[in-house]
N, C-alpha and C positions, 0 to 999 in steps of 0.2 A: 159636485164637480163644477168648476166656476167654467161654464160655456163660450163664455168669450177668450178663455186664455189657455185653456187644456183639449190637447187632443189626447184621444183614449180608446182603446182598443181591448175585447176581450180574447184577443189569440194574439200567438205570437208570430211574425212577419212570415210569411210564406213567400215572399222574395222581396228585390232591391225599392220596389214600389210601394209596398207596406211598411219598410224600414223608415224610422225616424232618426232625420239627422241631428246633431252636432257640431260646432265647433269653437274657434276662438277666432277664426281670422284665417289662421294658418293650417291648422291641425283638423280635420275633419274626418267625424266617425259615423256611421249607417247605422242603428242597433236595430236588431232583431227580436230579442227579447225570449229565446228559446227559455223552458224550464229545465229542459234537461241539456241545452247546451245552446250557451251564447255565442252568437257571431256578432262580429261588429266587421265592418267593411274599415279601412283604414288609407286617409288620404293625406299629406302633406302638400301645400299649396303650389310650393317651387320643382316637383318633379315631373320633369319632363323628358322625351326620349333619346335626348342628346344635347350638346350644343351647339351653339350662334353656326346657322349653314350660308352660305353666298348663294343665293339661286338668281339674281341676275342676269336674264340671258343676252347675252354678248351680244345679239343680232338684234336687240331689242328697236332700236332708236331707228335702224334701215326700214323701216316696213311702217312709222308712224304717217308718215307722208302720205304715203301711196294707200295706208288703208284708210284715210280720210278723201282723198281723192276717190277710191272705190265706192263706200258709204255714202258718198253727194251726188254718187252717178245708180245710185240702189244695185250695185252690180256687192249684195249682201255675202252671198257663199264665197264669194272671192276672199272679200273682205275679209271673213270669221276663218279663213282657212291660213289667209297671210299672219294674221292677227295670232291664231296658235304656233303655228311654227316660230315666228319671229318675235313673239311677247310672253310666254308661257315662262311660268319658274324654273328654274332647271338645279335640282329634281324640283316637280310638279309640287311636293308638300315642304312646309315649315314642320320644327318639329311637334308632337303631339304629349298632350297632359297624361299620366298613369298611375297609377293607386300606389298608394306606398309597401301596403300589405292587409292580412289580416286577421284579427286578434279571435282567437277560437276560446272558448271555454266551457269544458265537459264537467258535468255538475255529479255527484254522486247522487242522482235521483232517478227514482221509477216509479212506474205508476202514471198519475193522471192529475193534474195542477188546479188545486180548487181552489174558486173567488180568483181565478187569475186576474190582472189588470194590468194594461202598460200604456203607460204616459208619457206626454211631452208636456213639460211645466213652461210656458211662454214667459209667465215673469220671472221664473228663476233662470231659464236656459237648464232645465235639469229632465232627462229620460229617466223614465221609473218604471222597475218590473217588479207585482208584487204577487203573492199567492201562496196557498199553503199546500202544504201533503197529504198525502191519507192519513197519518197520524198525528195532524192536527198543525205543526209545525209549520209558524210562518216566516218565509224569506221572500227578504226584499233588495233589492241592489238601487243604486243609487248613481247615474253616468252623468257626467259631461267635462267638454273640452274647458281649461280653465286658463282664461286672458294672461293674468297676473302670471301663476306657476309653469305654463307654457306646457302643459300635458294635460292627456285625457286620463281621468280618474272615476276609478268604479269603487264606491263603498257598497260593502256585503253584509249583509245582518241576517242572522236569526234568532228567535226569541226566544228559542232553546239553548242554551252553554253546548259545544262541542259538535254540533251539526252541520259547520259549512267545510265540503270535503269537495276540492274539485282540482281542474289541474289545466294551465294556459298556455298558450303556444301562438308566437305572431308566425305567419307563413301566406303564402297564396304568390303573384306576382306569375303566376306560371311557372314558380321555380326559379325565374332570374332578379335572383341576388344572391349573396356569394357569404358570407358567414352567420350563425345562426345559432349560439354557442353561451356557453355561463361564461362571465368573467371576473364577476364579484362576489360575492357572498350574496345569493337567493338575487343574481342580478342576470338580465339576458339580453348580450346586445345582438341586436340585427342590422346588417350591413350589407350596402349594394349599392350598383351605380347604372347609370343610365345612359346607354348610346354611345356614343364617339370618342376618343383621346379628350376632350373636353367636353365631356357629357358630366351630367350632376351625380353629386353619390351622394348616397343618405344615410341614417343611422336611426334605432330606434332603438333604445331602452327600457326596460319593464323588469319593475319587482314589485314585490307585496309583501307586505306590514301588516302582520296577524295579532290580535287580543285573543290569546289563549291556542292551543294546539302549537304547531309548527311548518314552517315552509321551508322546500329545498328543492333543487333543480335533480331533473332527470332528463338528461340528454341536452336538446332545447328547448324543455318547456318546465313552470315552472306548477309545482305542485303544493296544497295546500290540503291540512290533515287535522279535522279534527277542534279547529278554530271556533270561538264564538263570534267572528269581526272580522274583517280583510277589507284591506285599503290597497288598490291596485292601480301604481302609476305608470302610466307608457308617456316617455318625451319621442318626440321625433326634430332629428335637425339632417341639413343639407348641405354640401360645398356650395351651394350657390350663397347662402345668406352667411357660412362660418367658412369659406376657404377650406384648409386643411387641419380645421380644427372641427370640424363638423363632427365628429367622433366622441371627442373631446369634450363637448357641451352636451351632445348627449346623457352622457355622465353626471356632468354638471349640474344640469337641471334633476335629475335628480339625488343627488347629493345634499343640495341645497334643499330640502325637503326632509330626505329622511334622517341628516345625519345630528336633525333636533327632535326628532322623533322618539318621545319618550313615551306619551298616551296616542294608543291607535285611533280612540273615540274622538279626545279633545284635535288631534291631528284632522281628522275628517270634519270634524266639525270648523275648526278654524278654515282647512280651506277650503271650504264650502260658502262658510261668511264671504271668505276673499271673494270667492268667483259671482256671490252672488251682487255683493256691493259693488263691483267693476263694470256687469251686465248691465243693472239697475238703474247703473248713474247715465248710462243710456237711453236702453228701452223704457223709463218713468219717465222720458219728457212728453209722451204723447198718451193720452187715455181717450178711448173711444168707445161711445156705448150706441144701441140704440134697443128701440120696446121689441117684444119677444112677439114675434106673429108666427110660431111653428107649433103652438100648439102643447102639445107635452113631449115633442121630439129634440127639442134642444138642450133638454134637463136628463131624457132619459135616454138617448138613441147614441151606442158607439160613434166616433166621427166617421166611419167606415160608409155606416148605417147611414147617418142622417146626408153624405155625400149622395150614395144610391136613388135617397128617397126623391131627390130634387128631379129625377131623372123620371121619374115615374114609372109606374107597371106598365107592362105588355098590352095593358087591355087602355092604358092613356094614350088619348094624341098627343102632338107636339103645345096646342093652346092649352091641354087639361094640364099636364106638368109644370107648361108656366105659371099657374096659382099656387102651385105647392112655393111654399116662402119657408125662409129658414135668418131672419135678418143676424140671426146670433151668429152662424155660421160664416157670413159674409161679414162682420162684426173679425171672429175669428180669424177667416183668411187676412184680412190688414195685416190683425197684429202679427202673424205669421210671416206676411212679409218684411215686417220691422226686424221682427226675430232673425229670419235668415240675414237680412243683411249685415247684423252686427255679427253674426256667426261664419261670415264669409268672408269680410272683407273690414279687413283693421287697417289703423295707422300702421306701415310699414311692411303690410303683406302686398301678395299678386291681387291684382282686382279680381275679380267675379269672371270666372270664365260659362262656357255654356251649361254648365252641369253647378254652377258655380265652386267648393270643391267639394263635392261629393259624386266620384267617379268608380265603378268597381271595373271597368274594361282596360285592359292594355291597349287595343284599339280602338279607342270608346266612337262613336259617330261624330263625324265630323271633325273628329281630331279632338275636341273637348279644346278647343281651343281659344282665341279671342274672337270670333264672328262680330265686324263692325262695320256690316253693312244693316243691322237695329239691335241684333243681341245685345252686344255690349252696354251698347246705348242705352237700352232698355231697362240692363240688371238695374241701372243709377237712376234713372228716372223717378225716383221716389226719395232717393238718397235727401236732398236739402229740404223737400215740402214733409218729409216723414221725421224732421228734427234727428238727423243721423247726419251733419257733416261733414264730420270727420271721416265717416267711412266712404265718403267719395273721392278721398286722400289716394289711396293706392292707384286710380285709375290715372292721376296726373303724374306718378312715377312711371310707369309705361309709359307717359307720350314722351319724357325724359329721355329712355331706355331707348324708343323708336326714332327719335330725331336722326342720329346720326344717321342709319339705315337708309331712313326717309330720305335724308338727304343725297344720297349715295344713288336710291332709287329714281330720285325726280330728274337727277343730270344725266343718270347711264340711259333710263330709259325711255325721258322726254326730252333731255337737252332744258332742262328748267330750274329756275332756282328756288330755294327752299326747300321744303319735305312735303312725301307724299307717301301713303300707302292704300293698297289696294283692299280687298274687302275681308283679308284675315292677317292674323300679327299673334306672335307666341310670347312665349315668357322673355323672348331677348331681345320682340321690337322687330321683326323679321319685317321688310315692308313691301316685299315681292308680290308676284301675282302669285294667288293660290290653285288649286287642283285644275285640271283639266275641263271646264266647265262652262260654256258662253254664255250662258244666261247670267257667272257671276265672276268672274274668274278678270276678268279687263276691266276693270272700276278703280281708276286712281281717287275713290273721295274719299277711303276710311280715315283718313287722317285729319282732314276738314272739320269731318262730321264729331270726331272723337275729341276736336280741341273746340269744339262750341260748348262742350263742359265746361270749358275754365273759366267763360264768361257767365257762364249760367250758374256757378260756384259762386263766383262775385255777385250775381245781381241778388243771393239771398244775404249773403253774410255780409258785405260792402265790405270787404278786407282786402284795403288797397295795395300791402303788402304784399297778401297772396296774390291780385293781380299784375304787378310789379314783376313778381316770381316769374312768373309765368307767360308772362306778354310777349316776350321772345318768340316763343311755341307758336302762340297763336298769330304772328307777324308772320314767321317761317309757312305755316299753311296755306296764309294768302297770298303771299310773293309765288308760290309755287302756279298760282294760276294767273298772273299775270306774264308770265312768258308760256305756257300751258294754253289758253285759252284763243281760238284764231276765226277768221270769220265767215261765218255762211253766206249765201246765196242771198239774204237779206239785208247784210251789212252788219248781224249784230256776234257778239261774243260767244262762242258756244265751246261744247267739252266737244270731245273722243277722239279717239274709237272708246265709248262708254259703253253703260248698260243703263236701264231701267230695275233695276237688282231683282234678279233671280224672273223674271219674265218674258214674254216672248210677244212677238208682236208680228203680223199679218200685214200685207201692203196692200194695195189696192188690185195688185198684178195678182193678189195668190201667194206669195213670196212668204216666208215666214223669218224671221231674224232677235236676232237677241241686241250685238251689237249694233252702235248707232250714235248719232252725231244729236248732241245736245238734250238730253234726253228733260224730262220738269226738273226730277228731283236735282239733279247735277245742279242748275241753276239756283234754286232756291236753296240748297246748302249754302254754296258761293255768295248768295245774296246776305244771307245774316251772316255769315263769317265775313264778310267784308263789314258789314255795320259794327259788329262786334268790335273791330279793328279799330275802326274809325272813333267811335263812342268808347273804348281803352284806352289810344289815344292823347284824347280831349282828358279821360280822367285823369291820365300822369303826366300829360305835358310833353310826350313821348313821341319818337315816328312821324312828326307829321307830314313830312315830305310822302311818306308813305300813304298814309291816313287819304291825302289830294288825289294820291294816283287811283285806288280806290274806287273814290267818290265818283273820277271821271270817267271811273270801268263802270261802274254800276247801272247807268241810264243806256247801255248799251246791251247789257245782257237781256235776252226775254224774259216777256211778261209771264206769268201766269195766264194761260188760256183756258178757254171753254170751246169743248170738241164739238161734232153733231149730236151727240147722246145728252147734251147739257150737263157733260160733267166735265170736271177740271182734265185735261188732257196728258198725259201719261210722254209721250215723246213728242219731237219737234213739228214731226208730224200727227195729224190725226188718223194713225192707226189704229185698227182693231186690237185687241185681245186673243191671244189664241186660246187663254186659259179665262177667263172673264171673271170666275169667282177666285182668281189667284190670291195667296196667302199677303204678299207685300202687295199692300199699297201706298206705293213710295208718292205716287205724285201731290199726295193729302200731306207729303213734311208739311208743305207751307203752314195748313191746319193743327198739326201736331205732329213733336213736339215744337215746331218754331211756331212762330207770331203774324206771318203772314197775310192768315184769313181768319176773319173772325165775324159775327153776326153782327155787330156794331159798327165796325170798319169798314167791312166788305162784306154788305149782304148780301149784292151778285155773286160774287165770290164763294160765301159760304150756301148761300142756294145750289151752285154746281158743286161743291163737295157735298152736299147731301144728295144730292143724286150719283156722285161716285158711290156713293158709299150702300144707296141703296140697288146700285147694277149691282156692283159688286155681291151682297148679301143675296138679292134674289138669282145667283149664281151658284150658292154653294163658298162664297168667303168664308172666312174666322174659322176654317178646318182644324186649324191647328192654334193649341193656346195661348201660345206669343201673340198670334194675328188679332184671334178674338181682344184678346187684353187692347193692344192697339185703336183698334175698332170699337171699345168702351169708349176711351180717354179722347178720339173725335167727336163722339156722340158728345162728351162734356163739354167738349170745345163749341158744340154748337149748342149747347145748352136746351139738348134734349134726358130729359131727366130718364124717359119710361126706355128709351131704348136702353140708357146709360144701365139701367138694373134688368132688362133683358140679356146683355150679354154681358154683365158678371152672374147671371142665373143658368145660361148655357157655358159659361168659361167652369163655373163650375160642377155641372150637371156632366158635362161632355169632357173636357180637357184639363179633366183634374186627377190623380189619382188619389188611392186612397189614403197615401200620407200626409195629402194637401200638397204634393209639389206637381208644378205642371207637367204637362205630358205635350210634344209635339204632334205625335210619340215619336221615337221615344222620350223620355224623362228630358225636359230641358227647363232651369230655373228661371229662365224670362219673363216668360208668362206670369208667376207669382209675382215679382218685382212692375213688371207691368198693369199688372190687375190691384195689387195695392195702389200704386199710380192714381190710374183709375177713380180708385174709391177717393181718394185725394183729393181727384180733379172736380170731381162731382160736388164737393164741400165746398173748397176753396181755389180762386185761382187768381193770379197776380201779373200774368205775363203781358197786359197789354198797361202794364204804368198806371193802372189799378186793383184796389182788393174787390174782387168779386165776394161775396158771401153766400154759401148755400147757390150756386149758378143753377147744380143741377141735381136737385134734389128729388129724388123717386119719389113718389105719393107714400107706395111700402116702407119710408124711414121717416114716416111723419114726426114722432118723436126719436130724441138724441141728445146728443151733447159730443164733442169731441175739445181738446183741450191740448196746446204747446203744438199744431200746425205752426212751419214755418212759412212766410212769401216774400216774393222780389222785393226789395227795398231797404231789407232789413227788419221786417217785423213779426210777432211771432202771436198768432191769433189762437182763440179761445173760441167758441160758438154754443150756443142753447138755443135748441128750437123747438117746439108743439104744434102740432095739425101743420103739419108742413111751410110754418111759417118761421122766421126769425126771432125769437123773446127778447135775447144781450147777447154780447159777443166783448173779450177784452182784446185788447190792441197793445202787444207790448213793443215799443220802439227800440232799436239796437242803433238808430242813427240820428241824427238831427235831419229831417227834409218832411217834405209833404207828402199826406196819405190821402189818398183817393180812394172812396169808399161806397161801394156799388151795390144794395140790397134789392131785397125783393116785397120793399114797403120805406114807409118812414120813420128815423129813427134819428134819437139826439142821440147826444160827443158829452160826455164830459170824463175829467181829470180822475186817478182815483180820491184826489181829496174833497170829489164832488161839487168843484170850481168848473162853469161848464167853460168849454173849448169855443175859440171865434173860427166857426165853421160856417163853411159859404157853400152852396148848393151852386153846380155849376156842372153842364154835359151830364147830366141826369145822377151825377155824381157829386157827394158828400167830402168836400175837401178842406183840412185844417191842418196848418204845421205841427211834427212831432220834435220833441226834446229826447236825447238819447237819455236811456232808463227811464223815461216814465210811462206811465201805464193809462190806457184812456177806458174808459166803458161808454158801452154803444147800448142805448135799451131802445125797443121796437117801441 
């Protein structure tokens, strides 16, 4: 069992946390992997509980004034009370993500499943459930969602003639959806819609293609007699992405499958090739290894198993646990994160929501919505450095979708121009304020925060096109806070009625409050969303009347401060913490993910984020695994290595379950995109206008190699290291400009034609012009 790429398990899923996911982008499946009857949980990306809702409240824009007036006089309760009534959504929620259905299958088998085994193949994208019977007879199924053919497919085998006897049926949803019926020969479509006069309706299609015996419908489900072979295709489509053909292409997509279907074998087998060559051409740009320090637990221990072990016995402290090492595992979790992403989130689907799409709740927490005050943010965070660009495509079609909203938003409810949205947004761009909630619910930066992707897109690929595309977007975010933004007590620029997101904060009087005038994070989004502006801009030639206005807001906004506790300060004031170990901590954006603070730049700076970071921890922080993930990718940022592999040891000891997807709890897929992140940042990093190498390297990953890391500038870096040192590294350029090149020793440049490079040592950095397409090698 190759330990860095297979998770594996010897029972079959005992609920939604054990189950291993699934998908293509769009189509996403849970399996279970029962012997005597399979579940798969079943989700299409674009279903949701209705359509496009107006919750703008009408009285929004009366109560701006006077609750900033309120908040500069700390008369808080006033504040938060005017601020619900007269800002709150109306209804309170956007609409919420829900399962498509679920595909059941009862096996003609009893007894007791021996040598059971079930897999998730990471380089194929392939679930595997294998095992044989009391009479020797072994069967094997074979799942996943396929890119190309746009359905989830289960090939069935036994190695007996005439032994797979079982019988399928999609269903769950609570019942609502509305037919559920043969329509074709050995064909079952399921159909149903979601919510309001213009809510989504969907369709799903299943049959199966037998080598030997026979298949025929009874009732709604489809039954198989007697088979050596079964090839079982489910499409699923929506009125959102096919109109009033969505039925239609259901069909289609399978059609287009079975109706060349002559060999069940050579059928399964081609499209198996397909799906696998489509994943591959993907997932094979990044290979990551590092030496085995577990012992003989990484070779032999279920992943169930070897997750528990990290965590240690009853009779461990918290230090005895931290020496259990598992680096295969942590190895493992990356590539898992790559996995998920290409499995969630394609060219032309909905981006990664909080469960990314794998949901089984009608009412799942939190609406399973877009959360982008860090969820969102977070799922991508790995997207361009994990060589997966493309799949941060869908995320810039929602800011598409949200603009207009946005802009609807920013006039009715601030009187401002451009777009804004507040800290949740659905499938249609909703940009309103969400649930009833002060700690999170009145945050006009989702949208800020959401289009500093598009320049963070650009600074890997340098595709001036795509920021051309997209400049608009990102111009509209910033304009929104130049008539938005009015001035305190000081003379300088500030937000609200804002929040510090999801926190609460304590006054000097006793007072407790959520809402509040200028809070860190608010600024420092606005700060690099304006440079963004500016520096887009200059590259197209573009906006610059804009660009000036900007530059001349910027020296007016606040600094980054340092509170009495010696850490970066969280609101305008030096308030306490009600919650001290609280999950966000927003006031470290500067530190990550923006470019703010950093130990070279700003080493006062990054002095007081390390003492946030260690209030925080010695509080009870990183509770939850989004946070912990977070709270890695700072530690890299300050290029502390031993913390950096301390908490990916508790993110995964504590906040992981046991199918490797994070846990808040419940189940939220952040965390794993964040904690791949993480491992990223710890390797390589590029954000300050140079390559870092190995910044922050645990002792524990002494040897390694990682291979097709992407960074800023356009280039796409290789690494070899021993005894935690740097050996060679290759440098591929994708642009003509200079690379700055920052080790942890000294190292020559040269060409691959072994012509060395005019490389000049300069700011303790290794600098020499790149040629687009060519390739440099770097030896220690």
């Amino acid at each position: 069992m190759d330990t860095e790429q297979t998770l594996w398990y010897t029972k079959a899923a005992q609920d939604f946390d054990h189950a291993l996911p699934i998908g293509n982008g769009r189509i996403g499946g849970m399996v279970f992997g029962g012997a005597a009857a399979e579940t798969i949980k079943l989700n299409e990306d674009s279903i949701y509980s209705g359509g496009m809702r107006e919750r703008i409240n009408p009285r929004a824009y009366e109560g701006v004034t006077e609750i900033r007036k309120l908040l500069l006089e700390e008369k808080i309760a006033e504040a938060q009370a005017l601020a619900f009534r007269n800002m709150q959504g109306v209804p309170k929620d956007a609409r919420h993500y829900m399962p498509l259905g679920e595909l059941t299958i009862q096996f003609d088998f009893t007894g007791k499943p021996r040598e059971y085994i079930r897999t998730l193949d990471l380089s194929r994208a392939v679930a595997k459930v294998s095992f044989h019977d009391d009479a020797g007879v072994h069967f094997k199924r074979e799942i996943y969602v396929s890119h190309p053919s746009q359905m989830l497919i289960m090939h069935l085998t036994a190695d007996t003639a005439g032994k797979l006897n079982f019988s399928a049926v999609i269903d769950g949803r609570d019942d609502y959806y509305d037919n559920n019926r043969p329509v074709e020969t050995n064909t079952i479509l399921y159909t149903g819609g979601t919510g309001s006069r213009d809510g989504i309706f969907f369709a799903a299609g299943m049959t199966i293609l037998t080598k030997g015996g026979m298949t025929e419908t009874a009732g709604h489900t489809l039954e198989v007699h007697n088979a050596d072979e079964a090839l079982l295709l489910l499409t699923a489509e929506t009125s959102f992405y096919h109109g009033d053909m969505y039925l239609a292409k259901a069909l289609e997509r399978l059609h287009a499958v079975i109706d060349h279907a002559d060999d069940v074998t050579a059928l399964a087998q081609e499209l198996l090739a397909e799906h696998i060559a489509d994943y591959s051409a993907l997932y094979d740009r990044v290979k990551f290894t590092l030496q085995d320090n577990s012992g003989s637990a990484a070779a032999n221990l279920p992943t169930d198993e070897r997750l528990s072990r990290l965590r240690g016995s009853d009779v461990d402290n918290k230090e005895c646990s931290g020496h259990i090492h598992d680096n295969k595992l942590m190895v493992l979790y990356y590539n898992y994160s790559r996995y998920l992403m290409i499995s969630a989130s394609r060219t032309g689907t909905q981006p990664m929501n909080l469960q990314g799409i794998w949901n089984q709740d009608m009412r799942p927490a939190w609406g399973c919505r877009f959360t982008i005050n860090i969820n969102t943010q977070m799922n991508y965070w790995g997207a361009e450095s994990g060589n997966l660009s493309e799949c941060h495509l869908p995320l810039f079609d929602l800011i598409e979708r949200m603009r207009p909203h946005g802009r609807k938003t920013a006039w009715e409810m601030y009187r401002a121009k451009g777009f804004c949205c507040h800290h949740n947004t659905d499938i249609w761009g909703d940009c309103a304020p969400q649930d009833l909630w002060m700690p999170a619910t009145i945050w006009p930066m989702g949208a800020a925060w959401l289009c500093l992707h598009i320049f963070e897109h650009y600074s890997f690929t340098q595709d001036v096109e795509f920021l051309r595309a997209h400049f608009d977007a990102l111009c509209e975010a910033a304009e929104f806070f130049t008539d938005y933004l009015f001035e305190n007590k000081h003379g300088q620029l500030v937000t609200g009625p804002s929040v510090s997101p999801e926190n609460t904060y304590l006054t000097a009087s006793g007072t407790k409050g959520s809402l509040c005038i200028g809070p860190s994070m608010d600024t420092q989004l606005i700060t690099v969303l304006f440079r963004n502006v500016i520096d887009a801009a200059e590259i197209l030639g573009e906006r610059q009347e804009l660009a000036e206005t900007l530059a001349g807001i910027l020296p007016k906004l606040p600094p980054v401060s340092v509170g009495k506790y010696g850490q970066i300060m969280e609101w305008a004031e030096d308030y306490d913490e009600v919650e001290i170990g609280h999950r966000h901590i927003s006031q470290l954006f500067a530190l990550h993910p923006a470019d703010l603070i950093s130990p070279q730049k700003t080493p006062k700076l990054a002095a007081a984020a390390r003492a946030t970071l260690i209030r925080r921890l010695i509080h009870g922080g990183g509770h939850t695994g989004w946070s912990r993930a977070w709270i890695m990718n700072m530690w890299a940022r300050l290029h502390d290595a031993q913390m950096v592999y301390e908490n990916l040891h508790k993110l995964l000891a504590h906040s992981t379950n046991p199918n490797l997807l994070d846990s808040h709890p419940p189940f939220q897929i952040d965390g794993n995109f964040g904690g791949g992140a993480g491992i990223a940042e710890a390797l390589l990093q590029s954000h300050s206008g140079e390559l870092q190498l190995l910044p922050a390297l645990p002792e524990e990953w002494a040897d390694g190699s990682i291979r097709g890391l992407r960074a800023r500038g356009g280039f796409e870096v290789d690494m070899n290291w021993e005894n935690g040192k740097l050996t060679s590294a290759v440098i591929r350029s994708f642009t003509d400009g200079l690379c700055r090149l920052r080790t942890n020793g000294v190292v020559s440049v040269m060409r691959a034609d072994q012509t060395p490079v005019n490389a000049k040592l300069k700011e303790d950095t290794v600098q020499f012009d790149t040629e687009y397409g060519a390739v440099y090698y770097v030896k220690a």
